[in-house]
C-alpha positions, 0 to 999 in steps of 0.5 A: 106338530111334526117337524122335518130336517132338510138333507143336501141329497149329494152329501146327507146333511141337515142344513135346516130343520122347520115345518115344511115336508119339501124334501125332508126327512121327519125330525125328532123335534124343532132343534137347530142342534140337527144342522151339520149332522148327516142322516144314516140308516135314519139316525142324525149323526154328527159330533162337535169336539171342544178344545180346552187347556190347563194352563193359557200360558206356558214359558217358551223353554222347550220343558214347560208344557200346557196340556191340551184336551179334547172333549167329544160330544154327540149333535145334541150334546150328550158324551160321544163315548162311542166315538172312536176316530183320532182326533187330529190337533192341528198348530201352525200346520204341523199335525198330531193325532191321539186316540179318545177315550171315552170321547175324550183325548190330550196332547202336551204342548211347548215351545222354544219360541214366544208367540202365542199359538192356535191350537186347533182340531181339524177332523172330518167325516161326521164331526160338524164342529172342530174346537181351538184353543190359544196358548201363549208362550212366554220368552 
């Protein structure tokens, strides 16, 4: 059985993979994972990133820091070592990037005020998945 990723021919896109040919181009497999991901040179490239942090909590003193990591992956979940672009963490409108390593990069976070607060990626170009995170800050 073969099966076909459609593709937004404005921007490459996959935004559905099935049975039908109507332009598509061949897929590797039925995998829903290929949506999101932008065909080039005939290879889906597209790459989520995940936000994780080690402390939920932190205390709103300006010193107490959690430490925020973003984990790079490829559409279909492998590593994304080979992804090179800053990643951009995003809270409350303000920006900072940092450079990834092997797909993975971090930030330290505090704050002088209570609240709790979203930290988020905001990346472009091929990644199809930003990730987030919730600290909180504790007066």
């Amino acid at each position: 059985m073969n099966y076909f990723a459609h593709i937004d021919g404005n921007t490459g896109k996959v935004y559905a993979v099935s049975e039908s040919q109507n332009n598509m181009v061949p897929a590797p497999s039925n995998d829903a994972r290929l949506i999101g991901t932008t065909q080039v040179d005939g290879q889906f490239i597209g790459y989520r990133i995940a936000l994780a942090t080690d402390k939920p909590e932190i205390t709103a003193n300006g010193t107490d820091a959690a430490t925020i990591t973003a984990t790079v992956t490829t559409w279909d979940d492998q590593p994304a070592a080979d992804f090179t672009d800053d990643i951009i963490f995003e809270v409350e409108g303000q920006q900072v990037t940092a450079s990834p390593e092997n797909g993975v990069a971090s930030i330290q976070f505090d704050s002088q005020e209570a609240g709790t607060y979203v930290i988020k990626t905001v990346n472009e170009g091929y990644v199809m998945q930003n990730g987030q995170v919730e600290v909180k800050a504790n007066a």
